[in-house]
C-alpha positions in Angstrom: 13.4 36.4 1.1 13.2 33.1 -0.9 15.7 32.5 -4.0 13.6 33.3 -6.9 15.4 30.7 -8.8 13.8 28.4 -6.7 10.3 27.1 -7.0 7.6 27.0 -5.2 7.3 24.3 -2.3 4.7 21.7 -3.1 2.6 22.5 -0.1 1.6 25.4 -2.6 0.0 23.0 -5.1 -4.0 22.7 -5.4 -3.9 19.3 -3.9 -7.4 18.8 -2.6 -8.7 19.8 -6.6 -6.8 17.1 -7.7 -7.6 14.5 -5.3 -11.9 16.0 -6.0 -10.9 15.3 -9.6 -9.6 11.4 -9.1 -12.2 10.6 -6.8 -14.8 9.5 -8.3 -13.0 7.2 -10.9 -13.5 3.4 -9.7 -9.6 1.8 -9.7 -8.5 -1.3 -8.9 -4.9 -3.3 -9.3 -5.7 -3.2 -13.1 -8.1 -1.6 -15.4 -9.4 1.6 -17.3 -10.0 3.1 -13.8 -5.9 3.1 -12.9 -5.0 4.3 -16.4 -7.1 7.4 -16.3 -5.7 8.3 -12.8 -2.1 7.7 -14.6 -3.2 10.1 -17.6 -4.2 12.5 -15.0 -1.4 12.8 -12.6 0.9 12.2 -16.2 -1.1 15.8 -17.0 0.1 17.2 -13.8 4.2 15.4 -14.1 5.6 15.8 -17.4 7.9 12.9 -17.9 5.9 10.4 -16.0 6.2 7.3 -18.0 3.2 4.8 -17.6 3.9 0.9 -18.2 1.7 -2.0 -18.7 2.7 -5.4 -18.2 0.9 -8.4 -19.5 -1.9 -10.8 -17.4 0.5 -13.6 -16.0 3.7 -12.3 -15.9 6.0 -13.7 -13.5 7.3 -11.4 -10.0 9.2 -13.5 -7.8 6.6 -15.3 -5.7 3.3 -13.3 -7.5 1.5 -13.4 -10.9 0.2 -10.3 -12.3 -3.6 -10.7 -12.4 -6.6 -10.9 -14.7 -7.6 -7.4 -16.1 -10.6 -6.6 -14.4 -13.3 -3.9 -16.1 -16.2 -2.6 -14.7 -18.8 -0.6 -16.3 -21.8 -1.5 -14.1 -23.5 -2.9 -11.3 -26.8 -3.1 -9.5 -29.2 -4.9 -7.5 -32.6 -4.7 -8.7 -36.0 -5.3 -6.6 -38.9 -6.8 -8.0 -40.1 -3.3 -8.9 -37.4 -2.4 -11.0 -35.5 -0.5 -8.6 -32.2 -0.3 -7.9 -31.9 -0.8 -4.0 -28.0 -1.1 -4.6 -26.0 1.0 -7.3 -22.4 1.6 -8.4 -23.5 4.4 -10.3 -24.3 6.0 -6.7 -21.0 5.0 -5.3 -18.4 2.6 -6.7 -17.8 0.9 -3.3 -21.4 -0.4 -4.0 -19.5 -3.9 -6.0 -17.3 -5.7 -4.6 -14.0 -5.2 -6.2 -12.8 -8.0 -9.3 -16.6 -9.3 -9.1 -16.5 -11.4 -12.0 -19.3 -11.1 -13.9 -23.3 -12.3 -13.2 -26.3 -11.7 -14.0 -29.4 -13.4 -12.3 -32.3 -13.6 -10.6 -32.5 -15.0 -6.5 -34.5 -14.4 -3.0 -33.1 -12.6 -0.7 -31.7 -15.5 1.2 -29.3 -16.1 -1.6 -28.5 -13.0 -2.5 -27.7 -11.9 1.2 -24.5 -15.0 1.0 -22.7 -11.9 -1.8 -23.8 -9.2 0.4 -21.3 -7.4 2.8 -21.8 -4.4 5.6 -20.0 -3.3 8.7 -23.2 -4.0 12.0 -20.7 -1.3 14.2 -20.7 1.3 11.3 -24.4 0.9 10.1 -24.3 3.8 7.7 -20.3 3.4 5.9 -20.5 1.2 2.8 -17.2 -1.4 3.7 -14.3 -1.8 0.7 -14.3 -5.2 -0.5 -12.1 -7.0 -3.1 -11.4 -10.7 -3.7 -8.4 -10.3 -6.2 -7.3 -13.9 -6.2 -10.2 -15.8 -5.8 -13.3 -15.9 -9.0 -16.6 -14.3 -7.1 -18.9 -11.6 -6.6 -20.1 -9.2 -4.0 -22.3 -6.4 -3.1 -21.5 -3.7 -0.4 -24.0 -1.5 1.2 -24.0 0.0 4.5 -25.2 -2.3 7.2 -28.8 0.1 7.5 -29.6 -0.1 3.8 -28.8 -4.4 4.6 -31.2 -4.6 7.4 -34.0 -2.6 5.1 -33.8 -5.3 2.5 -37.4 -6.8 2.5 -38.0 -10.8 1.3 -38.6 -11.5 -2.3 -36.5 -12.0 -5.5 -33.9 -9.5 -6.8 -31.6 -9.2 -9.7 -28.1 -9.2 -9.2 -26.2 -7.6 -12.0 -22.5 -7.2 -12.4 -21.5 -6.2 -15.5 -17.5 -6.4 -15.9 -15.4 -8.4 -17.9 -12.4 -10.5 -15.9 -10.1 -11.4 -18.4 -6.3 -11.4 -19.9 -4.8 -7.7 -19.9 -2.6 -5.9 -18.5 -1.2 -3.8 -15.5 -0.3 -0.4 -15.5 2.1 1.8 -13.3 3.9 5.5 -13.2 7.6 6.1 -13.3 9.8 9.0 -13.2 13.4 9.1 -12.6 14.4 13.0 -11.9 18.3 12.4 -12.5 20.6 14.8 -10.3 24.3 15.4 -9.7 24.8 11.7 -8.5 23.6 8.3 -9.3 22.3 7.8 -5.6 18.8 7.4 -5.4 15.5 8.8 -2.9 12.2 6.8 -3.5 9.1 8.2 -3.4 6.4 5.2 -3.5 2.4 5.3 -3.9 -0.3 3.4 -4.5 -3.4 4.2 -7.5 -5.5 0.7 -6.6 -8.2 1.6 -4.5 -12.0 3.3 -5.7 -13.1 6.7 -3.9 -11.5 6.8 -0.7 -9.9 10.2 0.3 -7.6 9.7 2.7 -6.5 5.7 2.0 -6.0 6.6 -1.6 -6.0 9.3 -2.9 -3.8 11.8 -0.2 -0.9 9.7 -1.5 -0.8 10.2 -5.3 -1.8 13.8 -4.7 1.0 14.7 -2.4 3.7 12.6 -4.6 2.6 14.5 -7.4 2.8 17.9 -5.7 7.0 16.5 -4.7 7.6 15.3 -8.3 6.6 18.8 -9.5 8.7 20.8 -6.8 11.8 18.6 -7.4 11.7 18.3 -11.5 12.0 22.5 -10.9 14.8 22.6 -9.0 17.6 24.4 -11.0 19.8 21.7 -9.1 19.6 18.4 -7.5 22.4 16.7 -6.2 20.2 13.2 -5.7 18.7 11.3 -8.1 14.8 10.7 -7.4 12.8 7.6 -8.0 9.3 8.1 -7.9 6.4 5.8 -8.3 2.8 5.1 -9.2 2.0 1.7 -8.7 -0.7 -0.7 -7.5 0.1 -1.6 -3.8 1.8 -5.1 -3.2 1.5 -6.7 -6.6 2.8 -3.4 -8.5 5.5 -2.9 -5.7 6.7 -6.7 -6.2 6.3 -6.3 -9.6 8.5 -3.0 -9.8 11.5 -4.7 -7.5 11.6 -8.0 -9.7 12.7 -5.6 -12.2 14.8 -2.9 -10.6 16.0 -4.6 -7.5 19.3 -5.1 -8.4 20.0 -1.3 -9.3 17.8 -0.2 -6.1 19.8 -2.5 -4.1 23.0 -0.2 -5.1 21.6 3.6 -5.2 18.8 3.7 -2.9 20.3 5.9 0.1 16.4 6.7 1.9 12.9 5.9 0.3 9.4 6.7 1.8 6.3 5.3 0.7 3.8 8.1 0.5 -0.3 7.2 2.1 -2.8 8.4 4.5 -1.2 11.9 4.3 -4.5 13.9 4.0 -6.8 14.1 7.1 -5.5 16.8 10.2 -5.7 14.5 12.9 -1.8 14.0 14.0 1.2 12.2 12.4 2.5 8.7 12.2 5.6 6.7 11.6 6.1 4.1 10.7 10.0 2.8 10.5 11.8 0.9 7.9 12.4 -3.3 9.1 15.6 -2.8 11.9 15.3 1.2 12.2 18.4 3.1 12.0 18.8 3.6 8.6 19.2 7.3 6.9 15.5 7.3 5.8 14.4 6.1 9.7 16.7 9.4 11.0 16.2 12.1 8.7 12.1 11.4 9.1 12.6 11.0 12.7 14.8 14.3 12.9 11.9 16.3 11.2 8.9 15.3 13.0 10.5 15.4 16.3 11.0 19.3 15.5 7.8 19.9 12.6 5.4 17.5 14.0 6.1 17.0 18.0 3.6 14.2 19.3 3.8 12.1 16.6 2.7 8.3 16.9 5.6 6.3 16.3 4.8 2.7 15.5 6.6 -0.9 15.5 7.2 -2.2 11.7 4.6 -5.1 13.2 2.5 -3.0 12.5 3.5 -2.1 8.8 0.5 -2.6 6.3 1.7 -1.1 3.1 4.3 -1.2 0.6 7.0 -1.1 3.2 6.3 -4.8 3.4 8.1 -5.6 0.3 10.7 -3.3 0.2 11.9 -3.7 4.0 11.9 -7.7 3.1 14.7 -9.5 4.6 16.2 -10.1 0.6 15.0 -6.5 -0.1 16.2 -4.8 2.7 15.7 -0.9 1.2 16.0 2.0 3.5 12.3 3.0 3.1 9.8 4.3 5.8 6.3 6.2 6.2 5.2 9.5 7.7 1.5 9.5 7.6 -1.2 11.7 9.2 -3.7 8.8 10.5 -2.2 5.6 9.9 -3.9 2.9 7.5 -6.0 0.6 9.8 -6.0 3.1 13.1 -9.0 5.8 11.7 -12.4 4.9 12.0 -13.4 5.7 8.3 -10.4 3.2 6.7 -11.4 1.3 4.0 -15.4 2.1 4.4 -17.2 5.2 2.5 -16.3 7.8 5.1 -13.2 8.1 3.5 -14.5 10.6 1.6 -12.9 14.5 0.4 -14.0 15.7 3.5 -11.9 13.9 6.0 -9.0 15.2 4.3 -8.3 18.8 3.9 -5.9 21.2 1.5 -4.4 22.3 5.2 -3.8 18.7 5.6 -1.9 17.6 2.6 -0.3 20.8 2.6 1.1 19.5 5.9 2.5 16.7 5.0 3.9 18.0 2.0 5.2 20.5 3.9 7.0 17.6 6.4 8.1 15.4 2.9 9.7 18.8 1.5 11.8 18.9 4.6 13.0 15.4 4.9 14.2 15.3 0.9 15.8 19.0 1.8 17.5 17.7 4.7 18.6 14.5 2.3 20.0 17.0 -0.1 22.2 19.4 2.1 23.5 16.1 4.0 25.8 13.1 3.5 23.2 10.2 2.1 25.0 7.2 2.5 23.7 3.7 3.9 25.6 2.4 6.5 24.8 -1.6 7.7 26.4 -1.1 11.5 24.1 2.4 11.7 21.0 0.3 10.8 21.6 -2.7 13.6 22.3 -4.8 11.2 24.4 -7.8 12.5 26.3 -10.9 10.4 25.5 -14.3 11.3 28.5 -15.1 12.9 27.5 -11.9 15.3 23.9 -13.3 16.3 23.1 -12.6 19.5 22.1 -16.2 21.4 24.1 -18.2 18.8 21.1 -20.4 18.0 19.5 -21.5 14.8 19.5 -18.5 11.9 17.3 -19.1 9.0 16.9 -16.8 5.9 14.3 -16.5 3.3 14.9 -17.9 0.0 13.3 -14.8 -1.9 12.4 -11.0 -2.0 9.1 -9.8 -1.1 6.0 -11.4 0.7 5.5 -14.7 -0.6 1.8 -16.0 -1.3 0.7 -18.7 1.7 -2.5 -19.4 0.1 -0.8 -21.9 -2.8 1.4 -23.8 -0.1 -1.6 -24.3 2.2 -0.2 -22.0 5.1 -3.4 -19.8 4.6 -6.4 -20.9 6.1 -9.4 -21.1 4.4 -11.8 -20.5 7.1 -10.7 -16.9 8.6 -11.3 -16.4 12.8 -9.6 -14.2 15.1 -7.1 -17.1 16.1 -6.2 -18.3 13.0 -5.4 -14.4 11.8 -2.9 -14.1 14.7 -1.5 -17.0 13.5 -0.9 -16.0 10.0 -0.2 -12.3 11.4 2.8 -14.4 13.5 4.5 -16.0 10.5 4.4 -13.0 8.4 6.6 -11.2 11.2 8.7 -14.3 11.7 9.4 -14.3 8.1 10.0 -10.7 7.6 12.7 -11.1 9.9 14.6 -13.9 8.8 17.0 -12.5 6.9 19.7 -14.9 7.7 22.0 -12.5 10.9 19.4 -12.7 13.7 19.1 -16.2 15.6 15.4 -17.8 15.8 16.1 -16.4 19.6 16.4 -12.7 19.2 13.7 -13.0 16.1 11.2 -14.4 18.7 11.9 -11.3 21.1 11.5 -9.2 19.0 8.7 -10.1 17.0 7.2 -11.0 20.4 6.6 -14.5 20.0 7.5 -17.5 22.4 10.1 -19.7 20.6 8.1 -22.3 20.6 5.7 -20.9 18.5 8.4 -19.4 16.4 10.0 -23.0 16.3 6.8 -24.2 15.2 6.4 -21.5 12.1 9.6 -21.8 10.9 9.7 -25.4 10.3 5.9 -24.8 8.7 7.8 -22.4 6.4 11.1 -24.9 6.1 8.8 -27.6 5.0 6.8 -25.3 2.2 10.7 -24.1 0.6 10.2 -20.5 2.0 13.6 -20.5 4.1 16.8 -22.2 5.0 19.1 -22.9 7.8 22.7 -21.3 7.8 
C-alpha cells in the first residue's frame, strides 16, 4: 500500500484533456498564442512564473525576434471562396508571414505556396522566423486542385516590436542541487511534436510541488525551443553551470509506438545513466540514438561552453515518425496510455535521482583535459555557449540542396564538439568526418571568430 502522504504519480493526471484543450491555439516563438498556453498550463502549476523579454534583446550569439500576431489568413478564389483557410487549421499560413494583402494568378501565388508530393493529404509546418515573407501550406492534393485564374492572398498579422514570453518554476528542496525539466510552447496544433511535452512537464511539476519532501531542487521550464533555451542560459548559465546534477528535455512523449534516447554531448553523465538504467528495465527495446542526431534543445545545453548534464527520453523521436511537423500530428496519434507512459518512465528517473547520490563527475562523463587528448593534434574550442547563427557570417547557404545540408549538418557537429580537450583527430572520428573535411570546417569557422586554437 502507497504512503498516503504521498501524492498521486503524474501518470494519473488528465493529460490528453489538456493537450485537446491547447491544441487548437496557433503558437509560435512569440505572440498571444504562447501566452494563452502559459496562462493555461500556469492554471494547472501554481507558482509558474511567466516572463517576457523585449524584441532585440541580446543572448549570446541570438536576438530575440519581432512579435509576430496573427488573427487571420486566407486564400480567396475568384468566387469568393476560401480554397485555403487558417480558420480550418492554423498550419494553413506559414508561420511569421508578415503581412499582405493582394491580388495574383495562380502562377504567382503558387511561388508562396508549400505541400509535401509524398504525403499528398498532410498540410507541412512552415516558418521563416528570420527572414520577412509569406507562405501558404496546404496539403499537396488541395495544391494540385488549384485551377488557373486570380486569387487573393490575405495575411492578416502584424510583425512588429514586442516581446517573448517563457514559464519558470523553481520547486526548492533540501539542497541547492538542481534537476531540469525543459519544454518547448512554439509550435501551432501538432500533438505529438508539441504539445506531449508541455503536458507531461506539467503533469511532473504537479507531482513534485506535492511532495511532503524533496531533497533536490527542480528547475522546470516553458520556453520557446532554441531562441527561449539560449535566451534562458544567457541568463542562468552561470548558476546552472554550478547546481545542475541531471536535466532532461521533455518532447515527443505522446504517441505509443516505442521509446527513444537520445544522450547528453559525451554520454556518461548522471542524467545519461539514470535514464539509461530505467528504460533498460521499464522500456526494454528502446532506440538509442547518437547526439548527431540531436534536434532539440539538447543542442544548446550539451554546447561545448554549456556542457549541462541533460538528455531525452522520447516515444517517437522528432524527425523519425511519418506525421512530424505535417497535420497528422494531430490528438489522435498520441494517446492518455501514451503520455501516461512516459510520465510513468520521467517519474522513475527523478525517483531514482532522489533516493541516489546526484553528483557530476567530469572523469564519469569521458571528459578529457587538453593535455590528455588522444592523437596530440590540433584542439580548438568555441568562443561561446550555444549554437551560433551561420546565416550572418555567410557559412549558411542561401540556396538549400541535399549536399550543401550535409555540409552545414557537418560543421554543426564539428562545432558542438570543439570544446577545447578533444584533438581535431578524435573530433573527426567521432563525428564521422574525414580530417580533411574537418580541417576544412574548422578553419571556415576560425576565419568567421567562432573558435580558437589552444
Amino acid at each position: 500500500m502507497s504512503d498516503p502522504a504521498l501524492p498521486p504519480p503524474p501518470e494519473a493526471e488528465p493529460m490528453h484533456d489538456w493537450a485537446r484543450d491547447l491544441y487548437p491555439i496557433c503558437r509560435s516563438l512569440t505572440g498571444p498564442g504562447v501566452r494563452q498556453t502559459l496562462a493555461y498550463l500556469r492554471g494547472l502549476i501554481p507558482g509558474l512564473t511567466v516572463h517576457e523579454v523585449a524584441s532585440g534583446t541580446r543572448a549570446f550569439d541570438w536576438t530575440v525576434p519581432d512579435e509576430w500576431v496573427i488573427r487571420d489568413a486566407y486564400v480567396l478564389d475568384e468566387g469568393g471562396r476560401r480554397v485555403i483557410d487558417f480558420q480550418a487549421h492554423n498550419l494553413h499560413v506559414m508561420g511569421y508571414s508578415e503581412p499582405v494583402d493582394a491580388w495574383m494568378d495562380l502562377e504567382a501565388l503558387d511561388r508562396h505556396l508549400h505541400s509535401l508530393p509524398d504525403q499528398p493529404d498532410a498540410i507541412p509546418y512552415v516558418t521563416s522566423y528570420y527572414r520577412r515573407r509569406w507562405g501558404f501550406c496546404l496539403s499537396h492534393r488541395a495544391r494540385q486542385a488549384l485551377k488557373p485564374g486570380r486569387y487573393r492572398a490575405v495575411v492578416d498579422a502584424d510583425l512588429g516590436p514586442g516581446v517573448l514570453n517563457y514559464g519558470e518554476l523553481i520547486l526548492p528542496g533540501r539542497e541547492p542541487r538542481e534537476v531540469l525539466l525543459s519544454t518547448y510552447v512554439c509550435h501551432p496544433s501538432m500533438a505529438n511534436n508539441e504539445l506531449s511535452g508541455p503536458v507531461v512537464t506539467a503533469a511532473l511539476a504537479r507531482w513534485l510541488a506535492a511532495l511532503p519532501d524533496r531533497r533536490l531542487t527542480y528547475r522546470i521550464l516553458f520556453l520557446p525551443e532554441t531562441i527561449g533555451s539560449i535566451l534562458y542560459l544567457s541568463r542562468h548559465l552561470e548558476a546552472m553551470k554550478a547546481r545542475t546534477v541531471a536535466g532532461f528535455v521533455l518532447t515527443c512523449m505522446g504517441d505509443e509506438r516505442g521509446w527513444s534516447f537520445m544522450p547528453s554531448r559525451l554520454g556518461g553523465t548522471l542524467a545519461d545513466r539514470v535514464a539509461l538504467g530505467v528504460l533498460t528495465r521499464s522500456a526494454p527495446g528502446f532506440q538509442a540514438y547518437s547526439f548527431l542526431d540531436r534536434g532539440s534543445d539538447e543542442r544548446q545545453y550539451c554546447s561545448p561552453l554549456v556542457d549541462l548534464p541533460v538528455v531525452s527520453i522520447m516515444r517517437s523521436k522528432y524527425s523519425a515518425y511519418p506525421e512530424y511537423h505535417t497535420s497528422l500530428d494531430d490528438l489522435s496519434l498520441v494517446t492518455q496510455a501514451g503520455l501516461a507512459g512516459s510520465a510513468a518512465v520521467l517519474r522513475q528517473c527523478l525517483e531514482t535521482l532522489e533516493a541516489g547520490a546526484a553528483r557530476r563527475d567530469p572523469e564519469e562523463a569521458g571528459i578529457v583535459s587538453p593535455d590528455r587528448a588522444a592523437g596530440g593534434g590540433e584542439i580548438y574550442a568555441a568562443v561561446q555557449p550555444c549554437e551560433p547563427q551561420l546565416g550572418p557570417r555567410g557559412l549558411y547557404p542561401t540556396l538549400s540542396t541535399k549536399d550543401t545540408g550535409r555540409q552545414v549538418r557537418a560543421m554543426m557537429n564539428l562545432l558542438a564538439y570543439l570544446d577545447g580537450r578533444h584533438d581535431l583527430e578524435a573530433v573527426a572520428e567521432r563525428i564521422g568526418e574525414s580530417i580533411e573535411t574537418c580541417s576544412t570546417l574548422a578553419r571556415k569557422l576560425w576565419d568567421a571568430g567562432l573558435i580558437r586554437r589552444l
